[in-house]
Every structure is written in structure tokens, then in C-alpha cells.
Backbone as CSV, one residue per row, in Angstrom:
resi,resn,N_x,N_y,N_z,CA_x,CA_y,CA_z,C_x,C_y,C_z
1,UNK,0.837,-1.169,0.000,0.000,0.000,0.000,0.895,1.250,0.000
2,UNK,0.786,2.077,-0.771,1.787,3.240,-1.133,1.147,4.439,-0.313
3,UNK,2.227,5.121,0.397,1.290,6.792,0.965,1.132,7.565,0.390
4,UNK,0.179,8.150,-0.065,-0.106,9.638,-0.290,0.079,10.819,0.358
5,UNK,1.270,11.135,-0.259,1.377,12.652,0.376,0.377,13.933,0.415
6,UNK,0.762,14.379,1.240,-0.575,15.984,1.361,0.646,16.936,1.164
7,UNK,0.104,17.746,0.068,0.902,18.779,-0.134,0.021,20.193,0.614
8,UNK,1.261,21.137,1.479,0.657,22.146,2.238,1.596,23.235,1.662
9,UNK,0.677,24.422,1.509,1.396,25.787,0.920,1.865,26.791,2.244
10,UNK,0.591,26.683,3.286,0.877,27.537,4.274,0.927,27.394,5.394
11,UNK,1.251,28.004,6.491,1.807,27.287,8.552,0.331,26.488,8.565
12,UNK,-1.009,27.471,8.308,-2.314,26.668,8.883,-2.514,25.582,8.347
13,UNK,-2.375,25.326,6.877,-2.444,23.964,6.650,-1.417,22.845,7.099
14,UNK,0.158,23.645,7.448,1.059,22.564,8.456,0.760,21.960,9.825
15,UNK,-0.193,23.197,10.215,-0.156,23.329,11.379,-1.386,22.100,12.062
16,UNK,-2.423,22.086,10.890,-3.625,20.923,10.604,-2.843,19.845,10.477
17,UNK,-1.964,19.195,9.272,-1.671,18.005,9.254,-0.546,17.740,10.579
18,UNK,-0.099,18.614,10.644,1.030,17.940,12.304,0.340,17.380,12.762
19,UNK,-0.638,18.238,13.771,-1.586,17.914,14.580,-2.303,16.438,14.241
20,UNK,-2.982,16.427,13.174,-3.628,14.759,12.812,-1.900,13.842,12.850
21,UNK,-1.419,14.261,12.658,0.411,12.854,12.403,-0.076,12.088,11.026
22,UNK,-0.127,13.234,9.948,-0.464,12.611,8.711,1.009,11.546,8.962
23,UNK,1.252,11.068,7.127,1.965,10.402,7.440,3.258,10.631,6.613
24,UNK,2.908,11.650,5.484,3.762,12.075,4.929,3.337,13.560,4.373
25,UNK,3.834,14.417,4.467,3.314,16.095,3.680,4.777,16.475,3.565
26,UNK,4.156,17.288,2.262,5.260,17.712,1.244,5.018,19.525,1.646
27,UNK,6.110,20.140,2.073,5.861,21.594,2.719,5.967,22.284,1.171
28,UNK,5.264,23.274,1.121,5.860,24.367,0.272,5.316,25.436,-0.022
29,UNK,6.177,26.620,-0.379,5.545,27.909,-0.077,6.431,28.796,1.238
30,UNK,6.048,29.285,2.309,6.319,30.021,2.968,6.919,29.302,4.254
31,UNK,6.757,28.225,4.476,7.185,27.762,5.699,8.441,27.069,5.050
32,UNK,8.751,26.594,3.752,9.745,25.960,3.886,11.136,26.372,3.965
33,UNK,11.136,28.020,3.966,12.834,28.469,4.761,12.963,27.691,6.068
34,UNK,12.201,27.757,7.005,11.994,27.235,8.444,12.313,25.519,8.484
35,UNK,11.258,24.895,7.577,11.522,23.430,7.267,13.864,23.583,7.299
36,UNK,14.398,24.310,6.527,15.390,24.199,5.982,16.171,24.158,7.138
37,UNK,16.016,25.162,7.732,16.486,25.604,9.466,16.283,24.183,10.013
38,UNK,15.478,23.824,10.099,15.026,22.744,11.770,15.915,21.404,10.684
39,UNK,16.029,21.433,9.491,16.487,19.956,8.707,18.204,20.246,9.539
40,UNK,18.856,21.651,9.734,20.313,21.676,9.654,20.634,21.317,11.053
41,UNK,19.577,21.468,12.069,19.856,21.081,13.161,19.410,19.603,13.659
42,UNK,18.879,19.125,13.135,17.926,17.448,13.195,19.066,16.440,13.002
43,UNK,19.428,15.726,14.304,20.458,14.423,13.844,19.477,13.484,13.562
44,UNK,19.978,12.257,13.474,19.778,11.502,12.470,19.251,10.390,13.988
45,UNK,18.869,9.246,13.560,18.556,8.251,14.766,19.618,7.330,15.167
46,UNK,20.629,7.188,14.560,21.394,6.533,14.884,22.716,7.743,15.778
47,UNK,22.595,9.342,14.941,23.572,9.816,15.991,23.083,10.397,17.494
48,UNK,21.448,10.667,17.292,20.525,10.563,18.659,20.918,9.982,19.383
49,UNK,20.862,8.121,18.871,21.180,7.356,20.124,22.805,6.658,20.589
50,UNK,23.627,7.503,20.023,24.622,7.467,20.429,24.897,8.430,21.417
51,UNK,24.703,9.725,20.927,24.790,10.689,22.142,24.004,10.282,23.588
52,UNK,23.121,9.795,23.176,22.407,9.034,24.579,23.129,8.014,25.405
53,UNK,23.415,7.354,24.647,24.611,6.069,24.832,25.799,6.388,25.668
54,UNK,26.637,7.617,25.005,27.626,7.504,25.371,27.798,8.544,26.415
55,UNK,26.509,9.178,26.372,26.391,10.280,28.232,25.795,9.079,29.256
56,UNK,25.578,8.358,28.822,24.734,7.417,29.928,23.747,7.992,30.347
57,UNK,23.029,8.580,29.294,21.784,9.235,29.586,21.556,10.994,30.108
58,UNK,22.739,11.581,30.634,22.700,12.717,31.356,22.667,13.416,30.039
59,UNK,23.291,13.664,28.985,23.256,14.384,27.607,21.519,14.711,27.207
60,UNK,20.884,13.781,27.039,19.475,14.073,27.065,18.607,15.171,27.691
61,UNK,18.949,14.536,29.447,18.586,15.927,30.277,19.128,16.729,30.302
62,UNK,20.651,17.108,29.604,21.534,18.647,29.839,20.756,18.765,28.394
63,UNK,20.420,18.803,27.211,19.872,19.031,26.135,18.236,19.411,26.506
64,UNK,17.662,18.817,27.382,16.338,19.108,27.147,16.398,20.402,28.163
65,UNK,17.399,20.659,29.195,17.599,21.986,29.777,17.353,23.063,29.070
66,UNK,18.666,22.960,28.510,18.829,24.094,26.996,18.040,24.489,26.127
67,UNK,17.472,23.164,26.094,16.329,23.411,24.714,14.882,24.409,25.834
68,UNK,14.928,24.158,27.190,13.542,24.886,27.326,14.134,26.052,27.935
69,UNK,15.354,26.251,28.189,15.936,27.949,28.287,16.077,28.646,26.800
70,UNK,16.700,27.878,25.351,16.384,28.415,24.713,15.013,28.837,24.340
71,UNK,14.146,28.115,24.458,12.676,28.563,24.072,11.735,29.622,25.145
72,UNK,12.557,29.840,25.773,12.563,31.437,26.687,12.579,32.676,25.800
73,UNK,13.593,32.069,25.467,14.379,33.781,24.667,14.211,33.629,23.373
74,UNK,13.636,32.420,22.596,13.449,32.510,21.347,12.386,33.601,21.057
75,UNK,12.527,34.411,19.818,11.541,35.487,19.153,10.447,34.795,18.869
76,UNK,10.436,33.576,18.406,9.451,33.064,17.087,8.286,33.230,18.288
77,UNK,7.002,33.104,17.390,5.947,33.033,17.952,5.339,31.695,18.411
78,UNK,4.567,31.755,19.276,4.275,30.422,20.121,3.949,29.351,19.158
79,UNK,2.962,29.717,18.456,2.315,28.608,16.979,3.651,27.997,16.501
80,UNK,4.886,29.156,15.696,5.565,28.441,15.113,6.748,27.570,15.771
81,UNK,6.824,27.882,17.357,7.708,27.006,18.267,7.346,25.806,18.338
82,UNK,5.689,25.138,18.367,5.102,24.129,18.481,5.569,23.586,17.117
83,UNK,5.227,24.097,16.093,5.188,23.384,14.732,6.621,22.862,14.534
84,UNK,7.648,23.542,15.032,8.980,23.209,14.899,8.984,22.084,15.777
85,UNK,8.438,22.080,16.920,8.800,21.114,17.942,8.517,19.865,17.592
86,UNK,6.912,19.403,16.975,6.647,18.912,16.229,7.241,17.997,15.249
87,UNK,7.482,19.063,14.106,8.676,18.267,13.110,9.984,18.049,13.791
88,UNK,10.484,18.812,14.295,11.611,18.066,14.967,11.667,16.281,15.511
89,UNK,10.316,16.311,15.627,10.562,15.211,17.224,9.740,14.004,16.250
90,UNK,8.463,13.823,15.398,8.035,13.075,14.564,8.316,12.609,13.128
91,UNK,8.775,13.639,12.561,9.380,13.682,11.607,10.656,13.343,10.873
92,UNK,11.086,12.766,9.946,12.417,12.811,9.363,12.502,14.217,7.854
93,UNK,12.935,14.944,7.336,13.458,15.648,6.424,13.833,15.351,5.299
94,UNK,12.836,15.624,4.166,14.079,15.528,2.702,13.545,15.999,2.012
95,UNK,14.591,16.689,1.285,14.702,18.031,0.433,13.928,17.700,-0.805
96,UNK,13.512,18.108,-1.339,12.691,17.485,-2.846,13.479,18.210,-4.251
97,UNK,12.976,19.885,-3.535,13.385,20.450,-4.627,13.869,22.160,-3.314
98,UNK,14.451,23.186,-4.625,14.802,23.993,-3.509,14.097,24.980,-2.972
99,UNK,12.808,24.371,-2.870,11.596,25.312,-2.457,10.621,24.193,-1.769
100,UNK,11.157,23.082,-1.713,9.655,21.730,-1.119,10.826,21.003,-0.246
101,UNK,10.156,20.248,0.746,10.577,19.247,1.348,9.343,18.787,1.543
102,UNK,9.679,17.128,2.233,8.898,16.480,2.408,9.720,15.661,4.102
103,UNK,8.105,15.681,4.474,8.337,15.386,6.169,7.414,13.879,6.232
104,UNK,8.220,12.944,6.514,7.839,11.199,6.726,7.914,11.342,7.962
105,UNK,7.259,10.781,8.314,6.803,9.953,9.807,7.683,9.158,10.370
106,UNK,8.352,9.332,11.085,9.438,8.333,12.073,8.934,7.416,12.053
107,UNK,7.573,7.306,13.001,7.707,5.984,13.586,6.714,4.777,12.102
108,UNK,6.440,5.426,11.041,6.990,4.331,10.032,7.836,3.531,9.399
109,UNK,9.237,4.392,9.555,10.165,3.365,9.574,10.805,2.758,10.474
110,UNK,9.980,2.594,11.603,10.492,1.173,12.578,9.748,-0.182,11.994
């Protein structure tokens, strides 16, 4: 059975399919500078769970520190902190073209 992607032009229609955990949407239009941003900072699952590995776990909680002091002082607006948080954490990244990406569902490829 093959997925069908949902293609979204703008945050509200990203902001709809996050929320349901489609299973694949193709960004494009205005959000995908941002998509580009959150792809340069996103490791991969295998270097995730090494860093986990090799703090014996404390790397996680000094990271999830940071991450909620940075989101103190971040500018962005509340909507688009969620949507990032979101793709960050469900999502994997790939570039299509240099104006689209497309966001797959993690936990399909387990």
C-alpha cells in the first residue's frame, strides 16, 4: 500500500496536518525556509542514540535543559515554536526540490 502525500502551501495547513500525524506532507511555499532551518539542526537516529549512549543518559537531560531555556528567549511566535517542535521530534526531512521538502513519519520506519 503506497502513501499519499498531502501537499501544504501555508503554517495553517502545516499546522492541521502535524496535529492529525499525517503520514507524509510535502511543505511548500512560505514555511519551507523554516523546514530548511530545523532539517540543519535534526540528527539523524542513529547519531541521537549514540549521544544518549555515550552520556549514559545525562546528555538528554543537559539538552532538554537548553532546549527549554532556549525557548525562553526565542523570538518566534508560540504557533511556530510548536510546529517546529513537532517536526523536529516526529518527523524525518528531505529536500525534494529547492523550495519543497517532504516530512515522513518516524515511527513508520520502525
Amino acid at each position: 500500500m503506497a502513501i499519499e502525500p498531502i501537499t501544504v502551501k501555508t503554517k495553517a495547513e502545516l499546522a492541521v496536518e502535524l496535529d492529525k500525524k499525517t503520514d507524509e506532507i510535502i511543505v511548500e511555499g512560505d514555511f519551507s525556509r523554516n523546514i530548511s532551518e530545523i532539517k540543519k539542526g535534526q540528527l539523524n537516529d542513529t547519531d541521537e542514540l549514540g549521544f544518549a549512549v555515550g552520556n549514559g543518559g545525562t546528555g538528554i537531560l543537559l539538552e532538554y535543559g537548553i532546549s527549554k531555556l532556549m525557548d525562553v528567549f526565542d523570538p518566534k511566535a508560540k504557533e511556530d515554536k510548536k510546529i517546529c517542535k513537532q517536526i523536529e521530534r516526529l518527523y524525518t526531512i528531505k529536500r525534494l526540490t529547492k523550495d519543497s521538502f517532504l516530512l515522513h513519519l518516524k515511527q513508520l520506519d520502525y
